[in-house]
C-alpha positions as CSV (number, residue, x, y, z in Angstrom):
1,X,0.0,0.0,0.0
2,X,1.5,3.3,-0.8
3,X,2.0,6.1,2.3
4,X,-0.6,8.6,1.7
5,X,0.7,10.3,4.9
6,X,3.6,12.2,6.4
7,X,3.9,12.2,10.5
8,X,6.1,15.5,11.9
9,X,6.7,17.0,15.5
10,X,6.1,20.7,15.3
11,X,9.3,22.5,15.6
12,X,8.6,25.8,15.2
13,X,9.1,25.7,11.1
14,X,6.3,26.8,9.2
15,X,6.9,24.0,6.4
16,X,6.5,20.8,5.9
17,X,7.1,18.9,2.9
18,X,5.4,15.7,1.7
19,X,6.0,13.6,-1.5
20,X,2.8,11.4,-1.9
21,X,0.4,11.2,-5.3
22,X,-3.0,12.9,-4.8
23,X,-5.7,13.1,-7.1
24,X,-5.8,17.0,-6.3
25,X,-4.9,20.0,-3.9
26,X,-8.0,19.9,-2.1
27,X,-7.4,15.9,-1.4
28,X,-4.9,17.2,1.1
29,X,-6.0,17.3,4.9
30,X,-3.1,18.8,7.3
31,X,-4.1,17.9,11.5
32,X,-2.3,19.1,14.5
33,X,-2.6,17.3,17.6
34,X,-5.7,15.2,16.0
35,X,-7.1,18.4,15.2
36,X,-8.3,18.8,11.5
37,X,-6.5,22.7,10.2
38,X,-8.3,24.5,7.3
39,X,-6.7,25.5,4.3
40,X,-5.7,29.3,3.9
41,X,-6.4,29.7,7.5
42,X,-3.6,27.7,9.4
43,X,-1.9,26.8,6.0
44,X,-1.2,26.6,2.8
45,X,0.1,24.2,0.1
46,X,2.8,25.6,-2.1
47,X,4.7,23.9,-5.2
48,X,2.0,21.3,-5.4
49,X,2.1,18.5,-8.3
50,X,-0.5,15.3,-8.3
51,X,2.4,13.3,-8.8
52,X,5.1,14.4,-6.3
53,X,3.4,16.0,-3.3
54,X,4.1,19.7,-2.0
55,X,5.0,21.7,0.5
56,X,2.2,22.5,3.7
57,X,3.3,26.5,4.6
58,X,1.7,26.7,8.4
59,X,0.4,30.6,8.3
60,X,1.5,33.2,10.7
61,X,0.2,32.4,14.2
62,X,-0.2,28.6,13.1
63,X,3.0,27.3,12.9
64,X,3.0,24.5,15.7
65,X,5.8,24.0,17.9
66,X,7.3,21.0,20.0
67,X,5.8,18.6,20.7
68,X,2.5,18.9,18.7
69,X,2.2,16.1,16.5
70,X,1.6,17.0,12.8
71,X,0.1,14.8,9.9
């Protein structure tokens, strides 16, 4: 089965990359301590390709630190 998630520890960094396939952008969920994030609001996804993943840019004020658990 493929990995269709990435698991990080907030470290203060605002991004986080990830390198699965998706069918599209919106396909994408980003959570934070089991909490589901909304896009545009805590992040964004930048440099984004169906094939090759992307880039999740936490916003200002969202970026989680240690020792949240990101996925």
């Amino acid at each position: 089965m493929a990995t269709t998630f990435v698991d990080y520890t907030g470290d203060g960094n605002a991004t986080k990359a990830f390198s699965f396939p998706s069918y599209q952008e919106s396909d994408i969920k980003v959570e934070v301590d089991n909490v589901l994030k909304t896009t545009s609001t805590h992040y964004n996804i930048t440099s984004y390709t169906t094939t090759g993943g992307g880039n999740v840019v936490f916003t200002a004020g969202n970026i989680p630190t240690s020792p949240s658990a990101i996925r």
